[in-house]
Each structure stands twice: as structure tokens, then as C-alpha cells.
C-alpha positions, 0 to 999 in steps of 0.5 A, spaced: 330 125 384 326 120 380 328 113 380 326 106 378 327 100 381 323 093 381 319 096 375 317 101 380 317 109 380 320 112 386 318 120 386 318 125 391 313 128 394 313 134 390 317 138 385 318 145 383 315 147 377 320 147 372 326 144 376 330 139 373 327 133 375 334 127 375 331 120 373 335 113 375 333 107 372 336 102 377 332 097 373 336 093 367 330 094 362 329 100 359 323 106 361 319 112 361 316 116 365 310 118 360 305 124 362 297 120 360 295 127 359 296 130 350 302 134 349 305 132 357 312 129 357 315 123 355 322 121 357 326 115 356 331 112 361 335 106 358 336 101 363 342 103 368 342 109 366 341 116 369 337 122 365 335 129 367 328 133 364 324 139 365 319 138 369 312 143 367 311 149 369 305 148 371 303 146 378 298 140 379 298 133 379 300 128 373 299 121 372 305 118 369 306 111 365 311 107 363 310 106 354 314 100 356 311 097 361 303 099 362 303 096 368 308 102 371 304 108 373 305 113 378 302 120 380 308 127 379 306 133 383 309 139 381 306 144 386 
């Protein structure tokens, strides 16, 4: 599980590629959690919501931002 809090992201230390991946957004401001890299995934989390996706196949790093807030970064490691 993923979640937002404070205009932050709170992540596991891994995720199994193509798991699915429970993003909470305990914030009141909507989110996503946006792969930096093209072709990567975007998901959007509208504030106090819970949503799921698939995280890639993949193993490997991947830094992520939220389109909303550029501030908001973080890094998924699927491995």
C-alpha cells in the first residue's frame, strides 16, 4: 500500500512487479502518483480517496511525482 499524507508519499520499501499496488490518499487535495519516465504510469487519487493499479512488470527503480504538486517526488522500487 501506497499513501499520501501531508503532500507526501509513503511507500514500501519494495513492490512486486505487477502487484496490485492500494494508493490512499488521506490528504483533502487531489493527487497522482506519475512515473517521470515516458510511457510509465499516471494514476490519479482524488483527495480522501483509495484507488488501486498495477505496478509494472519491470523490476527496477522508478521516481515518481505528483502532476499537481511538482514538489511531491518519491522513488517505487519494484524488485
Amino acid at each position: 500500500m501506497i499513501t499520501i499524507t501531508e503532500f507526501e508519499y509513503v511507500m514500501p520499501q519494495t513492490i512486486a512487479p505487477g502487484a496490485v499496488v492500494t494508493i490512499v490518499n488521506e490528504d483533502d487535495a487531489p493527487h497522482t502518483l506519475t512515473a517521470k519516465t515516458e510511457g510509465g504510469f499516471d494514476v490519479d487519487v482524488s483527495g480522501g480517496e483509495t484507488v488501486t493499479f498495477t505496478a509494472p512488470d519491470e523490476a527496477g527503480e522508478y521516481a515518481v511525482i505528483c502532476t499537481y504538486h511538482p514538489a511531491m517526488s518519491g522513488t517505487l522500487v519494484i524488485g
